[in-house]
C-alpha positions in Angstrom: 0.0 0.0 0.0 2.9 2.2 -0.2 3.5 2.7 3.4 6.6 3.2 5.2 6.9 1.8 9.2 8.6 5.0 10.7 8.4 3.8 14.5 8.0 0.6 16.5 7.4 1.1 20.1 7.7 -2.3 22.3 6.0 -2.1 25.4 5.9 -5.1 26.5 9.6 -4.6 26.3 9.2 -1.3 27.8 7.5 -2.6 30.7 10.1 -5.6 31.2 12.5 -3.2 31.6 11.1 -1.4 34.2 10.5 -4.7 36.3 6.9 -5.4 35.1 5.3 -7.9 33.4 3.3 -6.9 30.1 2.4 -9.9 27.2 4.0 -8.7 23.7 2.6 -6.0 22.9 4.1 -3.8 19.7 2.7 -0.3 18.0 3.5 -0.1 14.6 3.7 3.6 13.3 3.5 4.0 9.4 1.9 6.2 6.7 2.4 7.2 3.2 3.3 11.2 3.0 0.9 11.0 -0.4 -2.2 10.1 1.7 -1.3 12.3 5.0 -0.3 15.3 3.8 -3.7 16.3 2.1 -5.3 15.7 5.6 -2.5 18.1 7.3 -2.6 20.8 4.3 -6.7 20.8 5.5 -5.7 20.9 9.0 -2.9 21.2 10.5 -3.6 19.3 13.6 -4.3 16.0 11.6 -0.7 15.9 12.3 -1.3 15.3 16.1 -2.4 11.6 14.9 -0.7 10.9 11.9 0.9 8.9 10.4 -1.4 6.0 11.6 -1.0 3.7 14.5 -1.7 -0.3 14.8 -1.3 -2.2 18.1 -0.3 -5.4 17.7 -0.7 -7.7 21.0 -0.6 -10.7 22.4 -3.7 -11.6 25.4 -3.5 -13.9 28.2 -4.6 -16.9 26.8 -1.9 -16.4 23.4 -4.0 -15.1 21.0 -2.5 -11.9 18.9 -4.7 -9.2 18.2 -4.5 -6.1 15.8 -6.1 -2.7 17.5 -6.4 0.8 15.4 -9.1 3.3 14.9 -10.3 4.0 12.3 -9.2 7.5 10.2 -12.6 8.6 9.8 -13.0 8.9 13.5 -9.4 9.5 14.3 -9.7 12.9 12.1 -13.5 13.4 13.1 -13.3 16.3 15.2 -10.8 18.7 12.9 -12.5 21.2 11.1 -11.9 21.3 7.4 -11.8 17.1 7.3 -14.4 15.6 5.8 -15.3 12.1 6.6 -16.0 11.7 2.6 -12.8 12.9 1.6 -10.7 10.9 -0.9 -7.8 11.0 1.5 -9.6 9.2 4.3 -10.9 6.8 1.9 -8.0 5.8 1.2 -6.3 5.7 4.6 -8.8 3.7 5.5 -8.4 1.0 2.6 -4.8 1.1 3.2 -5.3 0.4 6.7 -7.5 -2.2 6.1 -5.1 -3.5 3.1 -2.1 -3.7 5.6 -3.5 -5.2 8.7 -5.7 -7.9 6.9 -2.2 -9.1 5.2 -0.3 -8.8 8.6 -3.3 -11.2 9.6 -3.0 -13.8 7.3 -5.9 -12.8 5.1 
């Protein structure tokens, strides 16, 4: 989808490290400048949660999950963002693109 990982945060290696106990748990940061930028050039505070965010984790009994919000309601509240806009269209299919393949589907 054209999407570049810019940022991995570990907490569960976070939390080890601070002498607590936390399953895996990973959140991926990624985005494509092409799809972002229109949202940031109609407001500039899209930046405050862009590029977009997965959290990949691990519950108690093993099984992995994959957490995000979707852009529509991530960039709900900004003025000048419409919810119909091409850009959040297709943040939204890239999200969906990326973490059913990171799923196995």
């Amino acid at each position: 989808a054209g999407a570049t990982v810019f940022a991995r945060v570990d907490h569960g290696a976070g939390a080890e490290g601070a002498g607590l106990e936390l399953g895996p748990s990973q959140l991926l940061i990624f985005g494509n400048p092409k799809l972002g930028t229109p949202a940031m050039q109609a407001n500039p505070l899209a930046g405050l949660f862009l590029p977009l965010k997965v959290l990949v984790y691990e519950d108690a009994g093993g099984q992995v999950w994959l957490a995000y919000e979707a852009p529509e309601e991530t960039l709900d509240d900004l003025d000048g963002i419409d919810d119909d806009a091409d850009y959040v269209a297709r943040m939204t299919g890239a999200l969906r693109k990326l973490t059913q393949a990171a799923a196995g589907g």
